[in-house]
N, C-alpha and C positions, 0 to 999 in steps of 0.2 A: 405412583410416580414419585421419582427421589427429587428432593426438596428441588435440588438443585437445578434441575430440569423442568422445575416448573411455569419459567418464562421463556423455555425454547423451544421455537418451533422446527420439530424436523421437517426437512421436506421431500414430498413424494417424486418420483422417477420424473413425471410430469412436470414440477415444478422446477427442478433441476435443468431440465432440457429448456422450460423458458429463460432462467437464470446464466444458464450457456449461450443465449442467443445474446442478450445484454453483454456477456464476459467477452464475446468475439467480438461483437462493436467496441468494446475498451479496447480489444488488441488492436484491431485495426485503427481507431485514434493513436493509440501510441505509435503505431508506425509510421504513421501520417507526418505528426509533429515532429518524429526522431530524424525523418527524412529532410526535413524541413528547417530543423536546426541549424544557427548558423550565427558568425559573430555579426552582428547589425539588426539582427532579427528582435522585433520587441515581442514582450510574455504577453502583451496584450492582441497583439498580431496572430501568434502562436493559439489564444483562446479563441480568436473568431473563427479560426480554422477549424479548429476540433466542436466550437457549438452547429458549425454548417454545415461537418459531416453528420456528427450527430442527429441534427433535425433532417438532415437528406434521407438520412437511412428511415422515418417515422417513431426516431423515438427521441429522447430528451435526456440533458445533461443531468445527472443525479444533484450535482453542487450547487447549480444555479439556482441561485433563493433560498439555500438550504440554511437555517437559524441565521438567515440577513447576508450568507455569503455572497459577493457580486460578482464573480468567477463563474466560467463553465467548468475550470481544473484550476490546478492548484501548480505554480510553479514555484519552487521552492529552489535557491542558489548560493551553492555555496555553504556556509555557516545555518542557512536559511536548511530548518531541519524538516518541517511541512507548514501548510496551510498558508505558503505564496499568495498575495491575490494578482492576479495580471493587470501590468500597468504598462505605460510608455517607457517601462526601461529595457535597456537595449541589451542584449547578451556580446558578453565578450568573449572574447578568446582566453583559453585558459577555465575558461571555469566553469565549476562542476553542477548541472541543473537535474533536476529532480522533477518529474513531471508526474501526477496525479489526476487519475480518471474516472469518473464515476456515468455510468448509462441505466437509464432506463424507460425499458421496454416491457407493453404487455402488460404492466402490473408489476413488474421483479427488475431488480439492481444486479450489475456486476460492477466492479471495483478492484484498480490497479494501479500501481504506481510502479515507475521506473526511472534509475539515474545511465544519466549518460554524461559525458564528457565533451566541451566544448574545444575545437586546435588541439595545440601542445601540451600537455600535465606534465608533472613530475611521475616520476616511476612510485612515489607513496602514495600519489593520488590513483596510481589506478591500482593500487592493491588495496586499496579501501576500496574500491568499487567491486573489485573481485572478491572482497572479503565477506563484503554486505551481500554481494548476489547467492555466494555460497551459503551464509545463512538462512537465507530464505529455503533454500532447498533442502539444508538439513531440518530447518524446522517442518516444512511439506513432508518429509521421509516418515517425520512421527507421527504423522492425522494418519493412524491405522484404527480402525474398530478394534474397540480393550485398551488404545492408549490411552493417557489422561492428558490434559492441559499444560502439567506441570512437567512432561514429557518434550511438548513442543516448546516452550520456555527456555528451558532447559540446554535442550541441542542447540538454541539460538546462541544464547550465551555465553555457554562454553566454546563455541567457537569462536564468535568476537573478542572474547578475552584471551583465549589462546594467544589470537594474534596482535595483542594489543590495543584492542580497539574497547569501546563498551557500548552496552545497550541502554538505550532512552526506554524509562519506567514510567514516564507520566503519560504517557503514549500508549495504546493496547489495539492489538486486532480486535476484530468484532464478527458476529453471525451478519450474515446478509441475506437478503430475500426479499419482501414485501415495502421493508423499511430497508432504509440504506446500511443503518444502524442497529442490530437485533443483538440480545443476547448468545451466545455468551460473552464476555469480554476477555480475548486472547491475550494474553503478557507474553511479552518476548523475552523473559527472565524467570527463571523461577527451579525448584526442586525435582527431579524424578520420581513419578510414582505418584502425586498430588494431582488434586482438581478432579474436575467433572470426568468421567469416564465416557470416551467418545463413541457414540453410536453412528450406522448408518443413517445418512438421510442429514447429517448434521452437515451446512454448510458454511463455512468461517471464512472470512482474508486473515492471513496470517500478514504481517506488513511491518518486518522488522526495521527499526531505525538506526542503524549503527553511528557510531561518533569519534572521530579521531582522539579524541580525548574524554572529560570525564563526559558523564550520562545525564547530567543535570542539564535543565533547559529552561529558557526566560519566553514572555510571549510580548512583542512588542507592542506600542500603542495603536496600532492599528487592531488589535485585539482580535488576532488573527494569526499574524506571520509569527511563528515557534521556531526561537533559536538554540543553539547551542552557548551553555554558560559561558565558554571562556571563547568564544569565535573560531573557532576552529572546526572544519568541516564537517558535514556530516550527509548520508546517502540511505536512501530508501529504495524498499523492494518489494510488492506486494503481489500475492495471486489470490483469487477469489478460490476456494476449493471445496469439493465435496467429500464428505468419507463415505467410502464405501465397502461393503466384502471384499471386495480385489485393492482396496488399496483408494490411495487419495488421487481424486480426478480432477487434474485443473480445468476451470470453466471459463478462463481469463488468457487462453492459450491464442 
């Protein structure tokens, strides 16, 4: 076994299809919520929702409790780049929310996150959303068996830069399965041709952060909420995925 692959677990056909049932519970939260959006609506309102489908369905918030978090998801607004906690604050019109979901069922995690728009935006705010959604899916294009890491990094980045934007480095996708959190640890930046070489059975969230501006990020004293260095927007976009022979399977659809 190459070094590198020594704390990853792949996983069987079997464990995939439990991880797929957890990933359609995250879609279905997110729908729930996005449906549900709206200006007056509080992020703590918006969590009760998603923990009471969640527990409707027999299975449990991945984040709830997780290293002391008090959230069943993560709402993240605005400059606010993840790890929101839901409070009594109210969403307003105008601005741009980030919502983050974690389920699990059976034994196995899926995990996802999505930005939406609240009213009216500017036309730069929704090409950062469009910007960020497309990266997500160039970087998905490279989880092929034979790519490497530094493949999916890569296509992230050079698309955000392309357009202007930059990618957050203190930040990284991760394997999911068992734990919320597994190896390997995904960067949404990086070289072609580098890193781990991706086999079947490997399952990751690729969860690029994109930033209006630079890629640096402060965490505030709630020792939680992760902003953008200069306040300036920023959006996420996560799917939980598998690789596979035929190509990369979202399990978070």
């Amino acid at each position: 076994m190459l070094l590198a692959d020594c704390m990853i677990v792949y996983k069987s056909p079997n464990e995939i299809k439990k991880i797929r049932v957890s990933g359609a519970l995250v879609a279905q939260t997110l729908k729930l919520l996005f449906d549900n959006i709206k200006p007056g609506i509080t992020t703590i309102e918006l969590d009760k929702m998603a923990e009471d489908f969640i527990r409707s369905q027999k299975a449990e918030p991945s984040f709830k409790g997780y290293n002391g978090f008090p959230g069943s998801i993560c709402v993240s607004i605005d400059d606010e780049v993840v790890h929101g906690i839901p409070s009594k604050r109210v969403i307003e019109d105008g601005q741009v929310v980030s919502i983050d979901v974690g389920v699990y069922k059976d034994g196995y995690h899926g995990d996802s996150a999505w930005t939406t728009t609240v009213g009216k935006v500017s036309d730069e705010i929704e090409k950062q959303l469009k910007v960020g959604e497309e990266c997500l899916w160039r970087g998905i294009e490279k989880a092929r068996v034979g790519s490497q890491l530094g493949d999916i990094g890569h296509a992230i980045q050079s698309h955000a830069e392309k357009n202007g934007y930059s990618v957050v480095r203190d930040l990284v996708g991760h394997g999911v399965g068992r734990r919320l959190h597994e190896d390997p640890q995904v960067p949404h930046y990086g070289k072609p041709h580098t890193g781990l070489v991706l086999r079947p059975g490997l399952v990751i969230a690729i969860e690029p952060m994109i930033n209006a501006g630079v890629y640096q990020v402060r965490i505030l004293n709630d020792n939680w909420t992760i902003v953008t260095g200069d306040g300036r927007n920023s959006v996420h976009y996560e799917h939980t995925i598998a690789v596979s022979e035929n190509g990369p399977v979202i399990l978070t659809e």
